[in-house]
Chimera marker file (.cmm) of the C-alpha trace (Angstrom):
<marker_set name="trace">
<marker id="1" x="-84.231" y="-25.426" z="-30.754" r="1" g="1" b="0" radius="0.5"/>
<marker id="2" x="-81.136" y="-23.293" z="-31.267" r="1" g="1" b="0" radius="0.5"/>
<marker id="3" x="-78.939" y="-22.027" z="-28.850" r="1" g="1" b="0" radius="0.5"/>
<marker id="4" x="-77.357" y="-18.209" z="-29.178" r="1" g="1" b="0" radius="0.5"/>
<marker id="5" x="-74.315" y="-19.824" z="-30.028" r="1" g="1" b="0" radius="0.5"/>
<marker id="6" x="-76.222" y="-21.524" z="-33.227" r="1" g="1" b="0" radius="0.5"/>
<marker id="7" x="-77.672" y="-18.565" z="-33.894" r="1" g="1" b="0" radius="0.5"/>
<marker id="8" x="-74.760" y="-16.294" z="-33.840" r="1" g="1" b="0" radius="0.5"/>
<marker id="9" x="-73.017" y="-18.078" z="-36.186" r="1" g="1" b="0" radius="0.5"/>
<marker id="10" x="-75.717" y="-17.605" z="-38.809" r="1" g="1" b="0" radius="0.5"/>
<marker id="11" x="-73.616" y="-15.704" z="-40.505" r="1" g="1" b="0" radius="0.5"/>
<marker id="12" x="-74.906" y="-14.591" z="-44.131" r="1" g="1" b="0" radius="0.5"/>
<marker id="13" x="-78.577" y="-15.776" z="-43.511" r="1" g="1" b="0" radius="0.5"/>
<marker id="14" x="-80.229" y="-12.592" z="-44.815" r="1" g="1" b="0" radius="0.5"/>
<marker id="15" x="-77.636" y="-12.622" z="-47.799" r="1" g="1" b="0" radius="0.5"/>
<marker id="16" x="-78.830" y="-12.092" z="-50.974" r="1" g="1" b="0" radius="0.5"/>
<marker id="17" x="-82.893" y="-11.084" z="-49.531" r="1" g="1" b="0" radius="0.5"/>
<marker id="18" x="-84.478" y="-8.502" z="-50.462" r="1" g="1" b="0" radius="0.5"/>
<marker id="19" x="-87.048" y="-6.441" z="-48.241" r="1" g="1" b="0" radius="0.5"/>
<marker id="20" x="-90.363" y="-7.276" z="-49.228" r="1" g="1" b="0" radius="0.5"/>
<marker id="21" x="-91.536" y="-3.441" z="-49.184" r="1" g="1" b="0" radius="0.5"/>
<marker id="22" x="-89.241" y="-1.418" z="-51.110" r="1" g="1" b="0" radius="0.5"/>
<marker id="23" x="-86.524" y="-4.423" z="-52.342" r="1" g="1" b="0" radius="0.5"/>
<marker id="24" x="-83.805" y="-2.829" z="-50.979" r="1" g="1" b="0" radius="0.5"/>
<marker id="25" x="-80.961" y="-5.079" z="-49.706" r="1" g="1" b="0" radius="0.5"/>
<marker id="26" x="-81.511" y="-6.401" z="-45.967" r="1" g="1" b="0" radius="0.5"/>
<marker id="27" x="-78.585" y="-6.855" z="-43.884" r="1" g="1" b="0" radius="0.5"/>
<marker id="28" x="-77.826" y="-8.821" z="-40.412" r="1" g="1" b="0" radius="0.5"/>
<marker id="29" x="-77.850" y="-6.527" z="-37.343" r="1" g="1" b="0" radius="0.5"/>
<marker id="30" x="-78.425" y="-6.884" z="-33.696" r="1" g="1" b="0" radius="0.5"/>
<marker id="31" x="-81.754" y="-5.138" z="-32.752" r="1" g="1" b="0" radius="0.5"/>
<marker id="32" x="-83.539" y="-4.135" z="-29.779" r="1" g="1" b="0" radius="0.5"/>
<marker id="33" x="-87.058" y="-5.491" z="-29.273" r="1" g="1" b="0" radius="0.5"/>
<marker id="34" x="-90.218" y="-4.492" z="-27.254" r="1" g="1" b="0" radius="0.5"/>
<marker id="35" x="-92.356" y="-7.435" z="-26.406" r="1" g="1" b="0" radius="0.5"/>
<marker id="36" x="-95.342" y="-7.238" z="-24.402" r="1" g="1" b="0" radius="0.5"/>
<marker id="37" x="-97.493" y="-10.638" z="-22.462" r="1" g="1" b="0" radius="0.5"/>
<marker id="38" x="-100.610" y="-9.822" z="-20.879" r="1" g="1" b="0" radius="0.5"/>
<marker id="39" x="-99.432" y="-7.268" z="-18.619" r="1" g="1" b="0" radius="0.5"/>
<marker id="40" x="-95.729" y="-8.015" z="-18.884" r="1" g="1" b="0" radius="0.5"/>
<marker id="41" x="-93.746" y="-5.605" z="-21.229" r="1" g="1" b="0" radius="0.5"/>
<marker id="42" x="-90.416" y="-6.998" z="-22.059" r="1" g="1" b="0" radius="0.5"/>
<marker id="43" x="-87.160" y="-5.516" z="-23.859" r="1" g="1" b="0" radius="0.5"/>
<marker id="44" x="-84.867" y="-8.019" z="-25.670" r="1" g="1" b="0" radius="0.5"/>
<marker id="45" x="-81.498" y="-6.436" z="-26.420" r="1" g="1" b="0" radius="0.5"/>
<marker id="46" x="-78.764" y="-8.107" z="-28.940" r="1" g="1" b="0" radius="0.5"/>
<marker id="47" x="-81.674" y="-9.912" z="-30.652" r="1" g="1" b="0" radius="0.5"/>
<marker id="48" x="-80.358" y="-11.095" z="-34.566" r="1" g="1" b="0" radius="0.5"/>
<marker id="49" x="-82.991" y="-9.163" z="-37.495" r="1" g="1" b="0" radius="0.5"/>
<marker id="50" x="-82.172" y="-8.911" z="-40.675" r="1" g="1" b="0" radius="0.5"/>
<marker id="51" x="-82.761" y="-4.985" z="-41.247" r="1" g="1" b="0" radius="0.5"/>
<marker id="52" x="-83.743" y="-2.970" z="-44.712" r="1" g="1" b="0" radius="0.5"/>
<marker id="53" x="-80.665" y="-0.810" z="-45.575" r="1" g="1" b="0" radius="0.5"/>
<marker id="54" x="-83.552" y="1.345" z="-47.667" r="1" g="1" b="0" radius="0.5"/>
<marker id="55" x="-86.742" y="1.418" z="-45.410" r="1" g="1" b="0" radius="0.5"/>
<marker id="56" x="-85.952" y="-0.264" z="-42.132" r="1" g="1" b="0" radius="0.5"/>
<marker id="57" x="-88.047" y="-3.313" z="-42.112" r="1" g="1" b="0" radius="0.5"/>
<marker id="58" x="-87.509" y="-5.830" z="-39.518" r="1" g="1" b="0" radius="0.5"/>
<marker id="59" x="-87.121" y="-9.388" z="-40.150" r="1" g="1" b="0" radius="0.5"/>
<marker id="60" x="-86.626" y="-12.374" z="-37.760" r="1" g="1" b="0" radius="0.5"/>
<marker id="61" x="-85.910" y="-15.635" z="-38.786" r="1" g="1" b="0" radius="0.5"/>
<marker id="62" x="-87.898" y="-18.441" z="-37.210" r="1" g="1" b="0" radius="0.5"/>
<marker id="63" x="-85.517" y="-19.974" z="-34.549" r="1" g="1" b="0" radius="0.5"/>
<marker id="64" x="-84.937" y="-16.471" z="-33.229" r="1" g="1" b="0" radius="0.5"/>
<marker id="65" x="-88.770" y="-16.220" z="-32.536" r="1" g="1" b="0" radius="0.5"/>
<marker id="66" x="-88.892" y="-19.188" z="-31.622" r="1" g="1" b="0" radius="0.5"/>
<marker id="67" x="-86.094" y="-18.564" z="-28.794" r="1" g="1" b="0" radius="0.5"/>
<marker id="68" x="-88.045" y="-14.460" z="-28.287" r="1" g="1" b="0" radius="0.5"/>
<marker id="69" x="-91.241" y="-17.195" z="-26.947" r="1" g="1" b="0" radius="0.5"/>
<marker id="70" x="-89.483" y="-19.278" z="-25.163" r="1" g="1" b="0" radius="0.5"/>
<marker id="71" x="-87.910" y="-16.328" z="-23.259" r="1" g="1" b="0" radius="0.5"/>
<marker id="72" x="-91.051" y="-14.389" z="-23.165" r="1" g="1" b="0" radius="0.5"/>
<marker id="73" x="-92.342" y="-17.509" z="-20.857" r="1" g="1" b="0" radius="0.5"/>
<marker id="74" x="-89.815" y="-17.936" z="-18.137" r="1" g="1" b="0" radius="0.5"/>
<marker id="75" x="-87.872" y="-14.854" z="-16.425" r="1" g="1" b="0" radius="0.5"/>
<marker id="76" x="-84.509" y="-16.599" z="-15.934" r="1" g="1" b="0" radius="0.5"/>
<marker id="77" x="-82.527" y="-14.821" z="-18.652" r="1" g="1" b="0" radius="0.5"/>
<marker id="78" x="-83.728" y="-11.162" z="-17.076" r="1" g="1" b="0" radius="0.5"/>
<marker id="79" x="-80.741" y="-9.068" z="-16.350" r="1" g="1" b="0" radius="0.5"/>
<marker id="80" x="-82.231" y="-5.871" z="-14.945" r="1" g="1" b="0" radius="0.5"/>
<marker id="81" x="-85.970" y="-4.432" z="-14.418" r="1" g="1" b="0" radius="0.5"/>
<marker id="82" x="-86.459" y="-0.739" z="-14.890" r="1" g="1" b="0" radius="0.5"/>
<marker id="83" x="-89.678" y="1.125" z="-14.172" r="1" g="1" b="0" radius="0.5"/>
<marker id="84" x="-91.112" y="3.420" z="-16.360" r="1" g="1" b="0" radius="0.5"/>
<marker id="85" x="-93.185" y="6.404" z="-15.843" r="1" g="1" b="0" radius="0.5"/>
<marker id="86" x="-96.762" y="6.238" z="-17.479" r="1" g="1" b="0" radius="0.5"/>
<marker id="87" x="-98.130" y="9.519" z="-18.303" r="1" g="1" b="0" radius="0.5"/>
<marker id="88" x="-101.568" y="10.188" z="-19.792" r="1" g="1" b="0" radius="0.5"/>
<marker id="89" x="-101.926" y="12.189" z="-23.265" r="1" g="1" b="0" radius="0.5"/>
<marker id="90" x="-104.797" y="14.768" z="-22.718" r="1" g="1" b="0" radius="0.5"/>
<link id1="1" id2="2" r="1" g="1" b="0" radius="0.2"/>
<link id1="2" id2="3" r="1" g="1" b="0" radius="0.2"/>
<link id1="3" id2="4" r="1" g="1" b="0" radius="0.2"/>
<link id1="4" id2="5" r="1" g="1" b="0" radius="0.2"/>
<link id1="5" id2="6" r="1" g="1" b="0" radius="0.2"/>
<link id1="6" id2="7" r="1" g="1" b="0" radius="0.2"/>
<link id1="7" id2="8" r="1" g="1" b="0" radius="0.2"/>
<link id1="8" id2="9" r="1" g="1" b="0" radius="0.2"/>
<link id1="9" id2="10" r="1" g="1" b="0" radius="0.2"/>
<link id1="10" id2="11" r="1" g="1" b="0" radius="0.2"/>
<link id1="11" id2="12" r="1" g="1" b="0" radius="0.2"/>
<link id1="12" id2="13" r="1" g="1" b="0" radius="0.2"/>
<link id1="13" id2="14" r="1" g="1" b="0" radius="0.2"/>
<link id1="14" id2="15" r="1" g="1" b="0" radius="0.2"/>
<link id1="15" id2="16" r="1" g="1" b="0" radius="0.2"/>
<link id1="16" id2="17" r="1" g="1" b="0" radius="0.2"/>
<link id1="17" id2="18" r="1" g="1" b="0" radius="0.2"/>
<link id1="18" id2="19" r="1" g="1" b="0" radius="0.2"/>
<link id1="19" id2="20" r="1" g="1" b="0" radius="0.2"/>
<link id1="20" id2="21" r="1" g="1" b="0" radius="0.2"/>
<link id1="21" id2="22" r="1" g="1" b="0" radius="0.2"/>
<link id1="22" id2="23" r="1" g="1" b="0" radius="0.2"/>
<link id1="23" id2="24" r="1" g="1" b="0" radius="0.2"/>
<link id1="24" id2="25" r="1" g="1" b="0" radius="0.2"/>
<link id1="25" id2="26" r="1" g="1" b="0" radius="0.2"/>
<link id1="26" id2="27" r="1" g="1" b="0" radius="0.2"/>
<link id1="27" id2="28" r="1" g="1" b="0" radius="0.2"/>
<link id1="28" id2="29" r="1" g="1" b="0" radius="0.2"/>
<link id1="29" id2="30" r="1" g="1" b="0" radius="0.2"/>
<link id1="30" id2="31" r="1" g="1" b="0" radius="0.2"/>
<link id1="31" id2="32" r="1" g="1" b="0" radius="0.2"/>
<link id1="32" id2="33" r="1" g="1" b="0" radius="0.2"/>
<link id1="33" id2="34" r="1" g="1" b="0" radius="0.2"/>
<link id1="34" id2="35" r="1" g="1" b="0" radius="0.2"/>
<link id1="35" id2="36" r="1" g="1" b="0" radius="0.2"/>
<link id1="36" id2="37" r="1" g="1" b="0" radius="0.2"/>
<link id1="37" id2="38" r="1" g="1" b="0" radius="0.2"/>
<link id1="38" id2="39" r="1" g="1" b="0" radius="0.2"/>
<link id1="39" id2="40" r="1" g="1" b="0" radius="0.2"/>
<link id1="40" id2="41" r="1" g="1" b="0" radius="0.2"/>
<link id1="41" id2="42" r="1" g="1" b="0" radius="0.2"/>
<link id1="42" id2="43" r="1" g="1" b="0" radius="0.2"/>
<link id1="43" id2="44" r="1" g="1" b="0" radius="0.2"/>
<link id1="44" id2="45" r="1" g="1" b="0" radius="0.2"/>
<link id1="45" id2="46" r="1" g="1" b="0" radius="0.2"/>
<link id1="46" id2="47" r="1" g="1" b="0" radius="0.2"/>
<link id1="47" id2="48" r="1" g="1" b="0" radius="0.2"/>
<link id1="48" id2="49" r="1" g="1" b="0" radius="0.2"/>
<link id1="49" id2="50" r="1" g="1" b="0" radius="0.2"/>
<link id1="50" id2="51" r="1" g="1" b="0" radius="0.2"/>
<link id1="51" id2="52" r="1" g="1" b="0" radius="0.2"/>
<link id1="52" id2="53" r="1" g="1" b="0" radius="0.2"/>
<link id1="53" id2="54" r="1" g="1" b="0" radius="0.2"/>
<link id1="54" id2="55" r="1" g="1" b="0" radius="0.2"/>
<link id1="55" id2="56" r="1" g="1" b="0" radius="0.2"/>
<link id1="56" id2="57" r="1" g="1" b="0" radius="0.2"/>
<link id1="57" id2="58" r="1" g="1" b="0" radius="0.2"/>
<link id1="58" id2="59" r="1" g="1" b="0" radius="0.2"/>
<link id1="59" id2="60" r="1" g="1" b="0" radius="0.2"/>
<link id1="60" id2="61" r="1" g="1" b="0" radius="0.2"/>
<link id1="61" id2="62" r="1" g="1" b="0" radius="0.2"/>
<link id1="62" id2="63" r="1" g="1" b="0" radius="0.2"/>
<link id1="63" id2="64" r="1" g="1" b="0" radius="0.2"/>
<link id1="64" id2="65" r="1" g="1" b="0" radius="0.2"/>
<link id1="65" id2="66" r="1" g="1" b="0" radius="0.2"/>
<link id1="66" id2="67" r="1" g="1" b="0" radius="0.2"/>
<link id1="67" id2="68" r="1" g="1" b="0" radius="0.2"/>
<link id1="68" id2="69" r="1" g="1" b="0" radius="0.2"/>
<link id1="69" id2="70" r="1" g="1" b="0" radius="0.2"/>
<link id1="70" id2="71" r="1" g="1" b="0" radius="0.2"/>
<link id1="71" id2="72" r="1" g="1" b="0" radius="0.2"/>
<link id1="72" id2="73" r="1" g="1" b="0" radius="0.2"/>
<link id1="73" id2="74" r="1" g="1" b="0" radius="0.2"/>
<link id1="74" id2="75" r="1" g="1" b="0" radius="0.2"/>
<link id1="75" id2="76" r="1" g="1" b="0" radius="0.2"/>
<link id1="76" id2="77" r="1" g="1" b="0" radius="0.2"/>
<link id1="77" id2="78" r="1" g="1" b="0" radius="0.2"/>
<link id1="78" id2="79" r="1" g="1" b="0" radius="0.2"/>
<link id1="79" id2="80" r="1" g="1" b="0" radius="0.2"/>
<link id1="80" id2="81" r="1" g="1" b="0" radius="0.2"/>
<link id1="81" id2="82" r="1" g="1" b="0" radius="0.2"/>
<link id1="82" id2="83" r="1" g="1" b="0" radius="0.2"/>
<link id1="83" id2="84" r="1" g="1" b="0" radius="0.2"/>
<link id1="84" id2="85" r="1" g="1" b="0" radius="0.2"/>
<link id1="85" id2="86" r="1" g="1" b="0" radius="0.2"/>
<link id1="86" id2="87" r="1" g="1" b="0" radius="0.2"/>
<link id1="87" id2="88" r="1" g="1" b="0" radius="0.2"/>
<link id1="88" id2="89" r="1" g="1" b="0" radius="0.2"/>
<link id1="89" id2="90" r="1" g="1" b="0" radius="0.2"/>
</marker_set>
């Protein structure tokens, strides 16, 4: 499996792809993402996507969900908890 290291130096991995919706030009960015397990919700900041400069689409390559899985098991790479208010839509 990759490290962050490996995977930051991906550079130019979504180079020359094209979104899969709207075939606009997808470009590397670092992306926030919401992940939830069971009753565990779980924010990943910094995470590599390739992004849609047209629509938006998100793309991950494989060793970066790979590494999202792995994370989403253990709790040793969690920097801060936050608590959220949960309000009810009536």
């Amino acid at each position: 499996m990759k490290t962050n290291h490996e995977i930051q130096e991906m550079k130019g991995f979504w180079e020359g792809e094209e979104c899969e919706y709207c075939s606009g030009a997808i470009n590397e960015r670092r992306v926030e993402l919401y992940r939830h397990k069971g009753s565990k919700r779980m924010l990943f900041e910094n995470v590599p996507a390739g992004v849609c400069k047209s629509c938006g689409a998100r793309y991950y390559s494989a060793n970066v969900l790979k590494m999202l899985d792995r994370l989403t098991h253990k709790s040793e790479g969690t920097r801060k908890t936050v608590q959220i208010p949960i309000l009810h839509f009536s």
